[in-house]
N, C-alpha and C positions, 0 to 999 in steps of 0.2 A: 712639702706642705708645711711648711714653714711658718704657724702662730703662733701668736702669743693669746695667754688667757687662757679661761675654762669657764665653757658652757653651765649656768648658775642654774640649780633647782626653784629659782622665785618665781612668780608668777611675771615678772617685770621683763625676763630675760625673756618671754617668747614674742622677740623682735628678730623676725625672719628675713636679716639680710643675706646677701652672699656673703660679708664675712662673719655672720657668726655663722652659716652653713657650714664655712669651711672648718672655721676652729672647731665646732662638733666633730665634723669626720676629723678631723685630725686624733681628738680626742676617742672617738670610735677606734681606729685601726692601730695607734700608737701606744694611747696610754695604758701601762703598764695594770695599772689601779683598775680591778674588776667592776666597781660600784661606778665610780667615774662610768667608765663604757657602757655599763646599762642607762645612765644617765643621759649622754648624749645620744644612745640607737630609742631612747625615750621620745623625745625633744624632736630629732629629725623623725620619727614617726607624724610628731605633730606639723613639724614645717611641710614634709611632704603633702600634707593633705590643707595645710593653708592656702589659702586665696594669695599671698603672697610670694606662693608657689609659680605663680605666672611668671612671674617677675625675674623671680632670680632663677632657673629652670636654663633659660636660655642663655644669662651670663654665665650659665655652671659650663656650658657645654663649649666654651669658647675655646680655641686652639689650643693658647698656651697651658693650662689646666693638665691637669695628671691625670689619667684615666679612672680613678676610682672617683674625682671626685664630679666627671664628666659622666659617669656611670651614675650616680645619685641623682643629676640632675636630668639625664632619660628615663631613668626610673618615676623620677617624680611627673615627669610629664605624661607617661604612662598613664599611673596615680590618677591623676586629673581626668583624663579621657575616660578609660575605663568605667571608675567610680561616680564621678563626680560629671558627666558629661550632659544635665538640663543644665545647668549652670552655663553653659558655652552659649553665649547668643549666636543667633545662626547664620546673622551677617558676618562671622568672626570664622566658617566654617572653611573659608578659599586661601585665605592667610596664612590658618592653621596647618591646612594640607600644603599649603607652598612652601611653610618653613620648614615642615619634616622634610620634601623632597630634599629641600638646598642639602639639608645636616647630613640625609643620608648620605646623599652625593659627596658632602664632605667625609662620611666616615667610613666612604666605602675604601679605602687605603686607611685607613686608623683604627682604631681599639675595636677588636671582634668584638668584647662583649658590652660594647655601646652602640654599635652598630646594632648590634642584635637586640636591645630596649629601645631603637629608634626606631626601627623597626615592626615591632610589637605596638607602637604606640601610632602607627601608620595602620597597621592594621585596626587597632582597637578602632580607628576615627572612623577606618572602611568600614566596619561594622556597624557604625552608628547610623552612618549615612546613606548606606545602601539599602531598598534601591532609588528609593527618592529621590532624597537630596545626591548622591553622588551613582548614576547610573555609569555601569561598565567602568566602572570602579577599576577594577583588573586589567582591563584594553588599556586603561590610562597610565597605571604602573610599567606596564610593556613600554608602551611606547616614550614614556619621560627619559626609561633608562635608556632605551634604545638610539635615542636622540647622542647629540656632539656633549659629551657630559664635561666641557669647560675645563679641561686638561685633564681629567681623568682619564687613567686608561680603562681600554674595552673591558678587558679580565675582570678588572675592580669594578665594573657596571653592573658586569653579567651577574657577579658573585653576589654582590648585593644585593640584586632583582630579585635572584632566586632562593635569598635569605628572606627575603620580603615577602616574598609568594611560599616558601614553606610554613611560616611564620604566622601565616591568615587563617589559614584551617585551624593551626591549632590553639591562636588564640579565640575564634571561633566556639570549639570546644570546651574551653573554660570560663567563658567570657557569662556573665550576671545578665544576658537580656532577660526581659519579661517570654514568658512563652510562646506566645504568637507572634512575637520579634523572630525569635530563632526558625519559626517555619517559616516565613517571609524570606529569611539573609540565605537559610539554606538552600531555599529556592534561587537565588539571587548569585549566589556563588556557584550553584548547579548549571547556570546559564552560563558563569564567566570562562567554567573549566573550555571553551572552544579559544577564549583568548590562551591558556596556560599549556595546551597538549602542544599544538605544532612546534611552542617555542621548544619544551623541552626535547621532543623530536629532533627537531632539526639542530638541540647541542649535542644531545648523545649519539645522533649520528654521525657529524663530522668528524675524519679523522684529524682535525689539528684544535679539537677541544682537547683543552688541560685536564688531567686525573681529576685536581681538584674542582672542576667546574662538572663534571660527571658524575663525581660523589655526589656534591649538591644538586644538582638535577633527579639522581635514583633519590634523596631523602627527601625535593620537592613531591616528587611523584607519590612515595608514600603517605606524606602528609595528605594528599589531596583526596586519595583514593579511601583514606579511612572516611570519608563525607559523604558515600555512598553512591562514587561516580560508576555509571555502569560499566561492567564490565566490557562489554559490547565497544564503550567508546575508551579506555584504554588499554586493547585491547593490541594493540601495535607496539605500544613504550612498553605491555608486558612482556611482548618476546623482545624487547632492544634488551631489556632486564636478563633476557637469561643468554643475550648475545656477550653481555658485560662480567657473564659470571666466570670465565677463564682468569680474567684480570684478576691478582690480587688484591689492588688497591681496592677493587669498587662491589668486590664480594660478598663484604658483610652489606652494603647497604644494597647491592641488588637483590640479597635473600630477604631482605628486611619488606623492599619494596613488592616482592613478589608475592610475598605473606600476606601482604595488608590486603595486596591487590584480591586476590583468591579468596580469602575469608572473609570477604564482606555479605552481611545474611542474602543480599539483594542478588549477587553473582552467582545462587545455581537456577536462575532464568534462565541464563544467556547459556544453553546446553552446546549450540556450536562451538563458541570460544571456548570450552570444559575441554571438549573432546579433541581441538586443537593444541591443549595445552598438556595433555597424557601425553601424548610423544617426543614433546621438549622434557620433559621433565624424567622420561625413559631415557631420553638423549645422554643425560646427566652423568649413568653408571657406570662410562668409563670415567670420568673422572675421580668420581665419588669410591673404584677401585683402586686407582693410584694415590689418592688420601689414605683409602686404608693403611696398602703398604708400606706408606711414606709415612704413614703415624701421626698424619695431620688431622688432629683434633676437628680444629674449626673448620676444617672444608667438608669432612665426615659429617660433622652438626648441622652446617648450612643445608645442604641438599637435603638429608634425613629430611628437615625442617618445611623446604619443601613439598617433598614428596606425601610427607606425612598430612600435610593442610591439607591439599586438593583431597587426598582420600579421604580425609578424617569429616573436612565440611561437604563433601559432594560423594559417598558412598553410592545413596541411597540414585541420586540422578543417573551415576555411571552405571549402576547396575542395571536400573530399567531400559538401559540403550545396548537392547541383546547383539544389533549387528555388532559392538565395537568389544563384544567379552573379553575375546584374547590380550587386547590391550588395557581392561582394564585390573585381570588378573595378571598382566606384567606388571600393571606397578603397586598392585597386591605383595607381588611374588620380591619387587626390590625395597618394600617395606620390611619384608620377609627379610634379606639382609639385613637391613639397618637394624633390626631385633635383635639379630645374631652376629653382629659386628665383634670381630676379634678382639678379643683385651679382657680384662675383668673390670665391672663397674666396681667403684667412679674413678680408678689406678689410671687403667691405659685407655678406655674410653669413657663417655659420657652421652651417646648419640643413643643406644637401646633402648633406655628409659622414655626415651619420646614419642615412643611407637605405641607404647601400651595400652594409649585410648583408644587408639585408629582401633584394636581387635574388637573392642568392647562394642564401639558405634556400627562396624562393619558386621559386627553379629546382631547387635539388635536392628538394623534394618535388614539382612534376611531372613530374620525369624518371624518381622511385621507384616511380608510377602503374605498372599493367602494359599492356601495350602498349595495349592499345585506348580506353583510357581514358585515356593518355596522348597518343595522335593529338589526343581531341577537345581536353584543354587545350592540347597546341600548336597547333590550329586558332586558340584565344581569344588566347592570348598570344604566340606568336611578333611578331605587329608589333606587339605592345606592348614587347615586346623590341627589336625594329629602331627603335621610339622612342626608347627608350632608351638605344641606342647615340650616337641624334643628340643627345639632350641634355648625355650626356657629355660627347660631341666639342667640345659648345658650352662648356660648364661648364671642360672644359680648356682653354679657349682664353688664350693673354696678354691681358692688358690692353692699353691702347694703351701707346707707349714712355714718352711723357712720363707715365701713371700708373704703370706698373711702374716707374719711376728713383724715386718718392716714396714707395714702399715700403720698409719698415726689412726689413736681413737677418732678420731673425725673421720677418718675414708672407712673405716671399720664400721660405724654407726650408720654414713650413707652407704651404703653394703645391705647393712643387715635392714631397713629402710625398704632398699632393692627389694629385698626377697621378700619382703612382704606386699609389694606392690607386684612382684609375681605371683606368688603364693592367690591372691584375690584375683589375678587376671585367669590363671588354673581353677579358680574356684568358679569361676563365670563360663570360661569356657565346657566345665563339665553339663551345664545347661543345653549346650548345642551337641556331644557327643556321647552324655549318659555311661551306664555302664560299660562301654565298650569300653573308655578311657581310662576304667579303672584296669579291666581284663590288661588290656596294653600293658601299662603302669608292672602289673604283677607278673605280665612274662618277660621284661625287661630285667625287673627284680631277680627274678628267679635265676634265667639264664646266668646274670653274673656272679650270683652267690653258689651255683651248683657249676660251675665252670672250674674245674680242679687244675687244667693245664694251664689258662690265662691269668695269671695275678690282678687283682682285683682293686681300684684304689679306692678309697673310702670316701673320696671329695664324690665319685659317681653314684656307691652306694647309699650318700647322705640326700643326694638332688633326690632320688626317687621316691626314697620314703618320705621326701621333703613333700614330694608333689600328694603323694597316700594322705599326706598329715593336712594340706589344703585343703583338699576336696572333705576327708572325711570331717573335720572338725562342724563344718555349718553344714554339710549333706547328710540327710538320712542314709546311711550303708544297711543298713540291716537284711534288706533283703539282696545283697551284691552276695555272690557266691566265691569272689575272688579273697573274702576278709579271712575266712579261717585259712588258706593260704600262707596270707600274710602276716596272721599268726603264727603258724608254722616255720615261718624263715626268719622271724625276728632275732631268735636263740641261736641263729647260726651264724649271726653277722658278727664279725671280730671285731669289737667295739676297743678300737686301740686310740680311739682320739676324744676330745671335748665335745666340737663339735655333733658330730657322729653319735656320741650318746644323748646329747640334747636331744636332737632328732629322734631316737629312737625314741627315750623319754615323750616329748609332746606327741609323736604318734600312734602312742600308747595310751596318753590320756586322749586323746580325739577319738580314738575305737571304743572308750567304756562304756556310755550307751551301749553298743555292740556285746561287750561283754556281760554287761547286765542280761542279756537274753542269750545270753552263750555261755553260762560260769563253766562250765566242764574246761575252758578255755583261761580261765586264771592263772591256774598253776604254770602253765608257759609262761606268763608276763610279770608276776608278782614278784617273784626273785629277783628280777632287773630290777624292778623298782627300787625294791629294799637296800638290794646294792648299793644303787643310784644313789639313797640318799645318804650314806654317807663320805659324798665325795662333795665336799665345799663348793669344787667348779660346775656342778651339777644343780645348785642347789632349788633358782628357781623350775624349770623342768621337773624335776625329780619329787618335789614336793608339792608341786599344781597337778602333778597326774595323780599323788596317790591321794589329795585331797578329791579329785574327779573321780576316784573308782570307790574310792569311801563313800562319795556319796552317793554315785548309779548302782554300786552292786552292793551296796551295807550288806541286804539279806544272803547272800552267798559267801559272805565273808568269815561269819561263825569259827569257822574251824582254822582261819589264817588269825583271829584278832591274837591271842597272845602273841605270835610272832612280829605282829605291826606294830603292839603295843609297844614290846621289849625292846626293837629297833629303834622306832620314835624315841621314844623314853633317855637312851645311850647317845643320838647324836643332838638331843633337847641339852640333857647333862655335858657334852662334852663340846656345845658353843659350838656347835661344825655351821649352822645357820644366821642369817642377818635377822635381824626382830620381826620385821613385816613374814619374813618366813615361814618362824616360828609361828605367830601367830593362824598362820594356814595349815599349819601343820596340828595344830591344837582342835581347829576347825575337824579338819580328817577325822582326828582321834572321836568327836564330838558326834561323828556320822555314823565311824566303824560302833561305838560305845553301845547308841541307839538302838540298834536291832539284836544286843545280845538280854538274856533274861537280867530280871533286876539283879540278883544275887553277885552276878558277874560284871556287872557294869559297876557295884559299892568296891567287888573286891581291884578294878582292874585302876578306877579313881584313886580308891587308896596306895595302891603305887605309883600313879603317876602322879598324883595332889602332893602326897606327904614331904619330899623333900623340896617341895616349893615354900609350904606351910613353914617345915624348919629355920628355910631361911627368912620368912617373911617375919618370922619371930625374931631371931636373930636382927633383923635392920629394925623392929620394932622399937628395940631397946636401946639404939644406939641413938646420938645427935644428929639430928637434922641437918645435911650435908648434902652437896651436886649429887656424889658419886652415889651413896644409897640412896636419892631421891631417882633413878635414874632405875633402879635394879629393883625398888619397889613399882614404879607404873610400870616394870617392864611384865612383873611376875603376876599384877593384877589384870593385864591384857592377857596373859596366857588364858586365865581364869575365866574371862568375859569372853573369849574366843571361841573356849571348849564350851561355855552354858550357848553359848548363841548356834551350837547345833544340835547340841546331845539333848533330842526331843523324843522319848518312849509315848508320847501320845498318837503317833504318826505309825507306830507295830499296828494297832486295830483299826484305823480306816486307814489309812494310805502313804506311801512312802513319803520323803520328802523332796519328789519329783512332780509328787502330785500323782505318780499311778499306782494300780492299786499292789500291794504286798504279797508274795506267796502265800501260798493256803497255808505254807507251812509253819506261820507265825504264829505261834499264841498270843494271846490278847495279854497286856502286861496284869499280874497280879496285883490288889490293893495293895493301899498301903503308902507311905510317903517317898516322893519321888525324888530318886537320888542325888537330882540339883539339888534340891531344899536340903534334902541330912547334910551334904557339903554346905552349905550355905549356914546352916546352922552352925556346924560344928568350926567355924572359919569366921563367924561373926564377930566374936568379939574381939579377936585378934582385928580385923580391918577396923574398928570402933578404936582400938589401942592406935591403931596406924593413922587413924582421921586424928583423932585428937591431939597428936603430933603435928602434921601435916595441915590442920584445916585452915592456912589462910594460904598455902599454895593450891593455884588454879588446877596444876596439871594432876597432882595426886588426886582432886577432889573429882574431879572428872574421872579420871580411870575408877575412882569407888564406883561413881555413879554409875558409867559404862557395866561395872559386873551388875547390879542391879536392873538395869534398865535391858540387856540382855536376854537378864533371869526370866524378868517377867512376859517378855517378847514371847519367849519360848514356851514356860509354865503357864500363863495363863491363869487360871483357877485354880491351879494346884499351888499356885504360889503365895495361897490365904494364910498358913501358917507363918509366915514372914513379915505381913504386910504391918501388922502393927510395932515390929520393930526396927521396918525400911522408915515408916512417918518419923517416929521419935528422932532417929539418923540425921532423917532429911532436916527435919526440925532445927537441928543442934547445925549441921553446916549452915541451915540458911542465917538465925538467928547470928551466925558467926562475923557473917559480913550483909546484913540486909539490903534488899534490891528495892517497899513497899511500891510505883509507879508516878509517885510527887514531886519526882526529880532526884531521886538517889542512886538513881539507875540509867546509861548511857538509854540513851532513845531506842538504840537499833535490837535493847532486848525487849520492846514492849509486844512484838509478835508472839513470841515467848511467853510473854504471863498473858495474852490472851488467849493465847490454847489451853492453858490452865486453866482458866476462869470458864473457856469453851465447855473441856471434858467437865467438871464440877458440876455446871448445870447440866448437862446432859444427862449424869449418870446420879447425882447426890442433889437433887434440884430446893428441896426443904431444907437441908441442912447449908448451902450457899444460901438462901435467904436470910436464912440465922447470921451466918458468919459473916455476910455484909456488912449487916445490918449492927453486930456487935462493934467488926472493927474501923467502921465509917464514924462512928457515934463521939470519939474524942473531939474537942477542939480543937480547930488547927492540922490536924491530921488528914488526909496524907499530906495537905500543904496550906499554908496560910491563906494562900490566894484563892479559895476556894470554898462555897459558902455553902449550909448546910442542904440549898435547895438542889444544888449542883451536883451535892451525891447522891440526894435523895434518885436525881432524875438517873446519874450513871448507873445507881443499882438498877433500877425499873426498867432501863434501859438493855441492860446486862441479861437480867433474871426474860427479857420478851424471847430473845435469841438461842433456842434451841437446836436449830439447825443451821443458820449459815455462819459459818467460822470469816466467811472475809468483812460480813456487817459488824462482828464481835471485835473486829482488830480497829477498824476505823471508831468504832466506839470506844476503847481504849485510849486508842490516838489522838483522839479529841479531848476526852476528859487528861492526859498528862501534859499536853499543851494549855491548858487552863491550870492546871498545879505549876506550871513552868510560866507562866505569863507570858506566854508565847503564841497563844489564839490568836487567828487571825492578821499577823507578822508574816513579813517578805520571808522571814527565815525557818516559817512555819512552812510557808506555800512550797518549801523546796524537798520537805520532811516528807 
């Protein structure tokens, strides 16, 4: 592609010949120059879609020509059809289709991917014109190609026909008709499928068709079947599909075709052809056994993939056809394999994971059954379910250690992914087998932790409790008689691995509910915990469960808090945690705090508060730098953490579960509540730390955060404060002002109308005041804005007492008038 020159930005240069086409694309694919290439893929946007387009489109595609730039000029032709096709007078419409056929025909021996835009733009025409102007549209394509194609060979006809014909469906599918177009052609194409079946028939059955002409025949047939053809009538090319599936070459696209076929919503009508097609697809599992062994991925996925469609889309039909049960629980039963297929996910296989809806669908349509007709399929399937549980538990299990460390974070992540897509399949199925599944679960458990002669490996011990930690986390267990049990065996597991103790950890915070009405049962679990946390690898586990029994069993906890405190306390001080941790761990502390008397919550604060305070003194006095800006919002989040649970209002009416508290709570003593004495005595120390810090966003915020916290929690009790939070507030805002006149990005104005909201709601006399003061300057909030304009945003302001969304668009309108931006394209987008 050999020019000279470069495609000009002037308006003078959009003179759309073939050779400035060409020097464009030259310039597109060559030049080195980033801005150049946006400039020219500019340009030929525009030639593309010009009238001039006609013109050179057909010189682009001429023989000698280089395929990229014979590829621009089908595309453009496209282009034109597609988009632009009222413009085509309709006596131009015989011409149009005669010259695609020639191009095709010419390019059916040349460049695949201009053949394949010539194609596309043969279809787009069909689309336009069918059924009117161009009836049996489809009969006509068959038979052009079928014809003496003027030295072309057969192969290169056939291939291209059935490029053509895959080609129509789906530009079909994407294609910009009006809507009542598209029910018109779909009908029109639902008629032509009698021209498109026998051909591909009679290629996929001959044995001296080419692999390649057979490929493209299975990915013909896919295409066409997604269009809604009955099943009923491809129901002959669906078993030629699964005649073709020994072959490797034509594997992937017969799984492909077979897919489309079966999954279409229309095909569980046709219940003959269903019930026809369970026994080919039983057919499958010897093969699908010699994949296994053979460790071949894709032949394992292919079939699963099948297997799993018909059940997954036709459950519900196969189950009400009682004479054919047996066969429909065989390929129940070879889904059952594909579940349980050898290897560990996603290392040595990948085919498991595909199964995992089929149980879900397959259990909610026989649970939809009405009752008696529901008993007998739970007679069939309930221990095919309880199978299934066990194959799970297997399928979850780790690897051994030395093959899990040789796993990249990527197979590691889809792993652990895995088990939580099992983990919720276990949690679904406990719906159809209830507490049985736990009983199960716990004599499984047992057996192998009281089995002294067998050695026991901890990837098997981790699947079970894994499965305990599923179910109990979202199930009420309370009334399950298997949980104190499983309490009882937790202490005995030999927690020698990472793993292994996460698990215990998470299915120890999953029972606390449980233990909240079972404290006598603490002291087994409590010590792990503590342990737990201080082990780094542990960290999140170990610290979301004792923030979860902090907060279900606060009132039983009395007589463990020193010991939770002192532990916290040691792995806060010794960095064993990441921040976010910490911060849940603060949480905990804020839970355990709550339910002890006042005296005990001032004295246990002040051990845990004071060496945070030292240091925050300490960075107080120092210059303003990354590293102590980093170590101050770290220690004002700890603070905002602990006030955001440590709530003593919650001792006399009700936990912070929302139920109600042991009798044995006394009601807390007057007097000032131990947020606030913290708060006080910590004040002006953060006021030392603002006044440093106040034109950094993020210090200013975590101030706020403790603040905003406080008062979440205290409520009313937070009146001793409040006159020194305003002054605060005062002094940050004053620091860098936001008034809504334009000094303030837009996106905070929701923002200052909540403010404006709460103020009248709760201060409604005194917002008239203040308005009404600070409206009154000239000029103020903006030039642009004249004294009648406020008068109306206040009156407008001061009407709205109860709805907050009228109050924001009020807002929004009067800072679009400060901004002189009312009524602007660039307002309407705001």
């Amino acid at each position: 592609m050999e020019t000279p020159g470069r495609i000009a930005a002037t308006p003078d240069a959009l003179d759309f010949t073939v050779e400035n086409v060409e020097t464009a694309l030259h310039q597109l694919y060559y030049d080195p120059n980033i801005e150049n290439k946006n400039l020219a893929q500019k340009w030929l946007m525009q030639a593309q879609v010009s009238p001039q387009a006609w013109q050179f489109c057909w010189a682009l595609l001429s023989p000698e020509k280089v395929p990229e730039i014979q590829y621009f000029g089908a595309s453009a032709l496209h282009t034109k059809i597609s988009r632009y096709w009222s413009d085509i007078p309709t006596d131009q419409y015989e011409s149009l289709k005669s010259q695609l056929f020639s191009q095709i025909a010419c390019f059916s021996s040349g460049s695949k991917m201009v053949l394949t835009r010539l194609c596309v733009a043969l279809a787009s025409l069909a689309l336009n014109t069918m059924p009117e102007a161009w009836p049996g549209a489809v009969a006509e394509m068959v038979r052009v190609f079928q014809e003496d194609g003027g030295g072309v060979d057969g192969r290169a006809r056939c291939l291209a026909l059935l490029e053509l014909l895959t080609v129509l469906p789906e530009e079909f599918q994407t294609s910009r008709l009006p809507q009542y177009r598209k029910g018109q052609v779909r009908g029109a194409l639902g008629r032509e499928w009698g021209s498109v079946c026998p051909l591909l028939q009679q290629l996929l059955r001959r044995t001296d068709s080419p692999g390649a002409v057979k490929a493209r025949v299975l990915r013909c047939l896919s295409s066409w079947v997604l269009l809604d053809v009955p099943l009923s009538e491809s129901e002959g090319l669906v078993h030629d599909c699964f005649s073709a599936l020994p072959d490797p070459e034509l594997f992937d696209t017969a799984v492909e075709a077979i897919v489309n076929a079966i999954s279409q919503p229309d095909s569980q009508r046709y219940v003959n052809t269903l019930l026809k097609l369970v026994p080919q697809v039983l057919a499958l599992q010897e093969q699908l056994r010699e994949a296994v062994q053979n460790g071949d991925m894709e032949t394992c996925h292919g079939i699963c993939r099948i297997a799993v469609t018909l059940g997954e889309n036709h459950s519900r039909t196969l189950l009400e056809q009682v004479d054919h049960w047996q066969s429909f629980l065989a390929l129940v039963n070879m889904i059952m394999f594909c579940t349980g297929i050898p290897g560990h996910y996603p290392v040595n296989e990948t085919t498991s994971s595909l199964t995992l809806t089929f149980w879900y669908t397959l259990q909610d349509e026989i649970m939809s059954f009405e009752s008696d007709k529901q008993a007998v399929y739970l007679q069939v399937y309930r221990p095919v379910y309880f199978q299934l549980v066990d194959v799970l538990l297997h399928k979850a299990q780790f690897p051994s250690d030395q093959e899990y460390a040789s796993w990249s974070s990527d197979e590691k992540e889809q792993f652990r992914i895995y088990r939580v897509d099992i983990s919720d399949t276990l949690m679904y199925v406990y719906e159809m087998l209830g507490s049985e599944l736990l009983s199960n679960l716990y004599d499984k458990l047992g057996r192998l932790l009281t089995n002294a002669e067998q050695p026991t490996s901890w990837q098997h011990t981790e699947a079970l409790l894994y499965g305990f930690q599923s179910i109990a986390e979202t199930i009420d267990v309370n009334y399950s008689d298997v949980i104190p049990g499983l309490i009882g065996l937790i202490p005995r597991i030999n927690i020698n691995n990472v793993q292994l103790a996460d698990t215990v950890m998470f299915t120890i915070g999953a029972l606390a509910e449980w233990l909240a009405d079972h404290p006598v049962m603490l002291s087994s679990v409590l010590p792990l915990v503590l342990q737990a946390l201080g082990n780094p690898d542990l960290s999140v586990s170990s610290v979301s469960t004792l923030k979860k029994i902090c907060r279900e069993c606060k009132y039983d906890l009395p007589q463990y808090a020193t010991n939770i405190v002192a532990v916290s306390q040691e792995v806060l001080i010794k960095q064993i945690h990441k921040t976010s941790q910490c911060m849940w761990l603060m949480q905990a502390l804020g839970f355990l705090l709550s339910a002890l008397p006042v005296e005990d919550i001032l004295r246990n604060l002040h051990s845990l508060i004071t060496p945070y305070i030292q240091q925050l003194e300490k960075l107080a006095d120092e210059t303003p730098n990354p590293s102590n800006k980093l170590a101050i919002i770290h220690i004002l989040g700890l603070l905002s953490n602990l006030f955001t649970t440590l709530d003593i209002s919650k001792q006399d009416d009700e936990s912070a579960d929302g139920s109600a508290p042991p009798v044995k709570t006394a009601p807390p003593p007057p007097g000032p509540n131990p947020v606030v004495v913290v708060l006080q005595q910590v004040f002006a120390l953060i006021q030392t730390v603002l006044s440093k810090w106040l034109n950094d966003s993020q210090v200013v915020e975590a101030v706020c955060a403790i603040f905003e916290k406080s008062v979440k929690t205290l409520l009313h009790d937070f009146a001793p404060m409040v006159s020194q939070l305003s002054e605060m507030l005062g002094q940050m805002y004053s620091t860098i002002p936001q008034g809504i006149g334009g000094g303030a990005s837009r996106s905070l104005m929701d923002q200052f109308a909540d403010v404006l909201f709460c103020l009248n709601k709760h201060c409604f006399s005194l917002l008239a005041v203040w308005l009404k003061e600070a409206l009154q300057p000239p000029g103020f909030p903006s030039s642009r804005i004249t004294a009648e304009q406020k008068d109306n945003f206040s009156h407008q302001i001061l009407r709205e007492r109860v709805n907050k969304r009228r109050v924001k668009d009020i807002v929004k309108e009067f800072t679009l008038l400060c901004r002189g931006l009312h009524g602007t394209e660039y307002a309407a987008e705001y």
